[in-house]
Each structure stands twice: as C-alpha cells, then as structure tokens.
C-alpha positions as CSV (number, residue, x, y, z in Angstrom):
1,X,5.9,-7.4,9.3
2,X,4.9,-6.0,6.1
3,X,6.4,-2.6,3.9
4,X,4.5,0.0,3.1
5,X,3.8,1.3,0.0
6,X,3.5,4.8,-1.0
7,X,2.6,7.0,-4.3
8,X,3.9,9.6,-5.6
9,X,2.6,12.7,-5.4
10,X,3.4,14.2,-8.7
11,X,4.1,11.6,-10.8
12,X,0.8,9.3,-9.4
13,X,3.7,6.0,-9.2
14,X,3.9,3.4,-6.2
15,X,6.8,2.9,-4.8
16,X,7.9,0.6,-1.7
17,X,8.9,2.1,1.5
18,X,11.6,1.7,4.3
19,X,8.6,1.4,6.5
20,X,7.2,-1.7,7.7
21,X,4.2,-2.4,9.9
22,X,1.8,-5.4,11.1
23,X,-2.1,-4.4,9.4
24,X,-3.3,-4.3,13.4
25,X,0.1,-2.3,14.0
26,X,-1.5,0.3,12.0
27,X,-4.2,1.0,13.8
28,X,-2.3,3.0,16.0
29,X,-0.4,5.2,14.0
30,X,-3.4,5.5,11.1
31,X,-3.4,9.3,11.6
32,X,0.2,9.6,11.7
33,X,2.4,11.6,8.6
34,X,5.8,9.9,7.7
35,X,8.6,12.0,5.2
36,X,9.3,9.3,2.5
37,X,11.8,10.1,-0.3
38,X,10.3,9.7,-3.3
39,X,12.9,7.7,-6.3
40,X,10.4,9.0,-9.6
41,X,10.7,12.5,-8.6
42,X,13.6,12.7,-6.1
43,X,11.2,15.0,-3.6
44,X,10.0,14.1,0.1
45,X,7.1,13.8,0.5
46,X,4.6,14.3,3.7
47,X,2.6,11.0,3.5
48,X,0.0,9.7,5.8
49,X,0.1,6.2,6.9
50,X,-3.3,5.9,5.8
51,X,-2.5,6.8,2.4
52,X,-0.1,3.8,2.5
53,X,-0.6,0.5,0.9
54,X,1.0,-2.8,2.8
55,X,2.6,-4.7,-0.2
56,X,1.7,-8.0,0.6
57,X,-1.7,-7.5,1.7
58,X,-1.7,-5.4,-1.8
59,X,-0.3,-8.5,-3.7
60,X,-2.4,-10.9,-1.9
61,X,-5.5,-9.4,-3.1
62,X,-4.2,-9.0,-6.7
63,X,-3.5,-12.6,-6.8
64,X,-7.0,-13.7,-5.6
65,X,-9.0,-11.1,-7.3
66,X,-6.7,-12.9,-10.4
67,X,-7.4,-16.3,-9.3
68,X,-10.9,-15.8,-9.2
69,X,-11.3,-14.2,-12.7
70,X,-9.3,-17.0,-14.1
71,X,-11.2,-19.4,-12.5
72,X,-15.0,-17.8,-13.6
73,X,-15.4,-17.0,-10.0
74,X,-16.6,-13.9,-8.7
75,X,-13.3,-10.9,-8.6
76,X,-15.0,-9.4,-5.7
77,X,-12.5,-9.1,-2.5
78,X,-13.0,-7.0,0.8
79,X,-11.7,-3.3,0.3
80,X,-7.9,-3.2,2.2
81,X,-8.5,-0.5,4.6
C-alpha cells in the first residue's frame, strides 16, 4: 500500500495524504473525488484521485531519473499515470 499525495489548490504545495492505495487499486476508483484537508492553507479540498501522486512510486522515479543523470545515463523514465 502506498499514500497518496495531493497539491494544494491555492498555494500549488504537495502534501501527503491519509489515503493509501495499491497503483492497480487505483484503477478503480480513478474517477473518484476525495475531501482532503489541506495543512498550507487549512481548506478542504475536493480532489480527484487522479490528480493524486502515490509517494513512493513518486520517489522511486526521482531517484532513478537521479541515478541516471548522475551516472551519464539517459533521465528518461515512463510517465506515472
């Protein structure tokens, strides 16, 4: 299970969720709006799942994308969808 990860509406910040999913979980509630309360501007906010970032499949992809520069390799990686 991974948290989701959500930005801010006004202030354009992520910020980590209470919600957690599997990527293939997703699938079925990719449509679906969740109320998230936001910590930069201390709103709710109507969010949809697709709109939501799963932290470690975020960080994962940071760290090879970094790998890859680092190592004069191609920083190319599969869009997270």
């Amino acid at each position: 299970m991974q948290f989701l990860r959500f930005r801010c509406q006004k202030t354009k910040q992520f910020f980590d969720s209470n919600f957690y999913n599997t990527p293939q979980g997703l699938a079925d509630v990719w449509t679906s709006t969740v109320q998230a309360a936001c910590p930069y501007c201390r709103e709710e906010h109507e969010i949809k799942i697709r709109e939501a970032f799963l932290i470690d499949t975020l960080s994962t992809q940071i760290a090879i994308a970094s790998h890859r520069s680092s190592s004069g390799a191609s920083a190319e990686t599969a869009p997270i969808s």
